[in-house]
C-alpha positions in Angstrom: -1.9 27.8 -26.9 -3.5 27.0 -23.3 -1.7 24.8 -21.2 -4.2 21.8 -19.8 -2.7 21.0 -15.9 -4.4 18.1 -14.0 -6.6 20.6 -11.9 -8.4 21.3 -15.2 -9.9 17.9 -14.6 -12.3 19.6 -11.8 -13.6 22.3 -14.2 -14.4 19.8 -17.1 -15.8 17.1 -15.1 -18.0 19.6 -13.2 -19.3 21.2 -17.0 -19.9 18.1 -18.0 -21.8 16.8 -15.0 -24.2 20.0 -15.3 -24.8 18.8 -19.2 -25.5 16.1 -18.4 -28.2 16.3 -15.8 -29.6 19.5 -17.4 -30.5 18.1 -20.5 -31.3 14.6 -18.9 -34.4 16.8 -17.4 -33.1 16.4 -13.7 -33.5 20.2 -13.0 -37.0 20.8 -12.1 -37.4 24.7 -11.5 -40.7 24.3 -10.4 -41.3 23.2 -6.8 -43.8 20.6 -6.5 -43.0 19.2 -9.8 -43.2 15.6 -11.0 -41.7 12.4 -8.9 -38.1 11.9 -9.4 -37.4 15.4 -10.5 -34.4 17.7 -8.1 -36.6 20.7 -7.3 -33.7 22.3 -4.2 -30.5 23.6 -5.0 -29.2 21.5 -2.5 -30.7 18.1 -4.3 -29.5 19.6 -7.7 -25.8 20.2 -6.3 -25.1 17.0 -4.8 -26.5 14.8 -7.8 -24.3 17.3 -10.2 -20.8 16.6 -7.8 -21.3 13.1 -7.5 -21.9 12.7 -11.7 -18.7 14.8 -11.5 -16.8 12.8 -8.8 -17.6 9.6 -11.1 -15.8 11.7 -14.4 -12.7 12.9 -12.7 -12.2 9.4 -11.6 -11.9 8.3 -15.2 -10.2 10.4 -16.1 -7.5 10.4 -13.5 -7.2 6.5 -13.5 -4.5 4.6 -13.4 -2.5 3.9 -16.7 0.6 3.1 -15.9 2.9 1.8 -12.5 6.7 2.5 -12.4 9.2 0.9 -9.9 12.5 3.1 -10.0 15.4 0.9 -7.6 16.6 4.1 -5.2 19.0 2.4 -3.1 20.3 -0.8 -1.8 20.8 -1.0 2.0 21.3 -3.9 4.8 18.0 -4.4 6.7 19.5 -2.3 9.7 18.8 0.8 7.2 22.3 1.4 6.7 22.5 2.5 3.2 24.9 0.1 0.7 24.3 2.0 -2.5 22.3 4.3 -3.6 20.8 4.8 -7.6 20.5 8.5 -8.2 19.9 8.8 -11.6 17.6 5.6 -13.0 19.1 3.5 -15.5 22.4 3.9 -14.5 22.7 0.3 -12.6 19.8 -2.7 -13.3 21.2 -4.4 -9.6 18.3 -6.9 -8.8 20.9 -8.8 -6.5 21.3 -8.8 -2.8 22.1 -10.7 0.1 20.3 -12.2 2.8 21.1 -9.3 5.1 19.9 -6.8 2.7 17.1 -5.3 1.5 16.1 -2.8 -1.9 14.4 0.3 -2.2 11.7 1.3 -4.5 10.0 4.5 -5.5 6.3 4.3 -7.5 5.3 6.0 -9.4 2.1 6.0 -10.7 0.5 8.2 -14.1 -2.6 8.4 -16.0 -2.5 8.0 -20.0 -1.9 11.9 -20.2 1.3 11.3 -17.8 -0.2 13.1 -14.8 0.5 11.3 -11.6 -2.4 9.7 -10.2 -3.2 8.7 -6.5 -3.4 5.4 -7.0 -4.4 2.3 -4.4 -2.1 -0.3 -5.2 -1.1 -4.1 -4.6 1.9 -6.2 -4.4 2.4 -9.4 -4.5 5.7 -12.0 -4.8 6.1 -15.2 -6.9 8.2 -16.8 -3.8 7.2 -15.3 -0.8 10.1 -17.5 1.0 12.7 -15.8 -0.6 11.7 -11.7 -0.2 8.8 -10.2 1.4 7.5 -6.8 -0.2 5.6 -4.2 1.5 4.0 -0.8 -0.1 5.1 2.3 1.8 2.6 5.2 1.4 3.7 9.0 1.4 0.2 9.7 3.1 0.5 7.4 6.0 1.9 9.5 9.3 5.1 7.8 9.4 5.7 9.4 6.1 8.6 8.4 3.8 12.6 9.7 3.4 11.5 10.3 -0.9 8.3 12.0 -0.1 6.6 9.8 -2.5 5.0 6.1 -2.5 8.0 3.3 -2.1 8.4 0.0 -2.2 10.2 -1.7 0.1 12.1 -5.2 -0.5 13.6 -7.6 2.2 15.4 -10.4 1.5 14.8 -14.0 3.5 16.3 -16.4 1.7 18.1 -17.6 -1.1 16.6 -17.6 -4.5 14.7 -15.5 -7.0 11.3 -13.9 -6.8 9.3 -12.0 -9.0 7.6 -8.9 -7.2 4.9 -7.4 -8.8 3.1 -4.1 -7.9 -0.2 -3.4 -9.5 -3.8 -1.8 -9.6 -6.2 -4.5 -8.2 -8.9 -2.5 -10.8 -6.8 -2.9 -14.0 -4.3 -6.5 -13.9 -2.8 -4.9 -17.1 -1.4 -1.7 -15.5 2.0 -3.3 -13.3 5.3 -2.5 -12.7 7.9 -5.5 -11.5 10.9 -6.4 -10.7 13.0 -9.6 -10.6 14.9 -10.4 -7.6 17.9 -12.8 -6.7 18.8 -13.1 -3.4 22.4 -15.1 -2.6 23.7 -16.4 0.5 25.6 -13.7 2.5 28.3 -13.7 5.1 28.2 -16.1 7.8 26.4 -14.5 10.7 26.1 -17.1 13.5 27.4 -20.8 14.0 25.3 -23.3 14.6 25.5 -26.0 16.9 24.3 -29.5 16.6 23.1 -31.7 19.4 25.7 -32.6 21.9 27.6 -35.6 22.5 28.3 -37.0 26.0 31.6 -38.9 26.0 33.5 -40.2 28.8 37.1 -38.0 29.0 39.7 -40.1 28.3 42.0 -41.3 31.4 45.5 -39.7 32.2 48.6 -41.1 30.7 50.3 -42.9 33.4 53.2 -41.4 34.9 56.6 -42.6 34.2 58.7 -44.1 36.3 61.5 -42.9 37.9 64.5 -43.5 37.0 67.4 -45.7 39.5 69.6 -43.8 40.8 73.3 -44.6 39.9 75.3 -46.0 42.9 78.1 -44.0 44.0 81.5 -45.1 42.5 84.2 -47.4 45.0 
């Protein structure tokens, strides 16, 4: 039995593509035919990619997001813990020094991944902010694939939610409590000018004895 890999997707899409404008009567072998009619190999070839382009898009779209927690660290970078095999820990908790680590995955309804342009959002943007790290961009990332990074901010919980902004039924989330960490700085309140109190007096001395007779 043949094995179908995503790249199959190209050959389909493009036999389908040539269906359909061949029997739609796009093709026009004869030059000079009637208006409307692709009549250049050129004409015929681009309207035949772009029908494709349209196909492998749905077929590659997005049917599912994943969020797979890959390591708990302080926001410094220095790494706390990390989750090497998923489903081993379900920590959602940090402090407010810390921050969690995300990787995304994202798969059509075959299971292929897909390259997919996602969204986040959070329910309490006062407690964590959440920001997408892409593979692609040039800073790259230490996985090699999409993350999601976490910071905490303050106290609370928050819902974060990553999604495609095309489909609100294809997510992945995560819920996130945040809890006061160690204390970092002391604060001080306004000052308070006082007068310093005045020196003890001294005592006084002691007579001295007179000398026996």
């Amino acid at each position: 039995m043949a094995t179908y890999t995503r790249e199959d997707d190209l050959v389909i899409a493009l036999q389908e593509a040539t269906k359909a404008v061949t029997l739609s009567g796009r093709f026009d072998p004869v030059p000079g035919g009637p208006s409307g009619c692709y009549n250049t190999d050129a004409e015929a070839a681009n309207r035949t990619t772009a029908i494709a382009d349209i196909y492998v898009a749905w077929l590659r779209k997005t049917k599912s997001v994943k969020l797979t927690l890959v390591a708990l660290e302080e926001q410094s970078g220095e790494v706390v813990t990390n989750f090497p095999e998923e489903g081993v820990s379900a920590v959602s908790t940090l402090d407010t020094s810390q921050q969690l680590r995300y990787i995304i995955e994202s798969a059509d309804d075959r299971g292929f991944a897909v390259d997919a342009t996602l969204a986040v959002t959070v329910s309490d943007p006062a407690v964590v902010s959440a920001t997408i790290l892409e593979a692609a961009a040039p800073e790259g990332t230490a996985s090699g694939k999409d993350e999601l990074l976490v910071v905490a901010l303050a106290p609370g919980s928050a819902l974060v939610t990553v999604a495609d902004p095309a489909n609100a039924e294809v997510f992945g989330s995560d819920s996130v409590d945040v809890v006061p960490g160690g204390v970092a700085a002391v604060v001080l309140g306004a000052p308070v000018v006082e007068e310093q109190p005045a020196p003890a007096p001294e005592p006084e001395p002691e007579p001295t004895p007179l000398p026996e007779v």
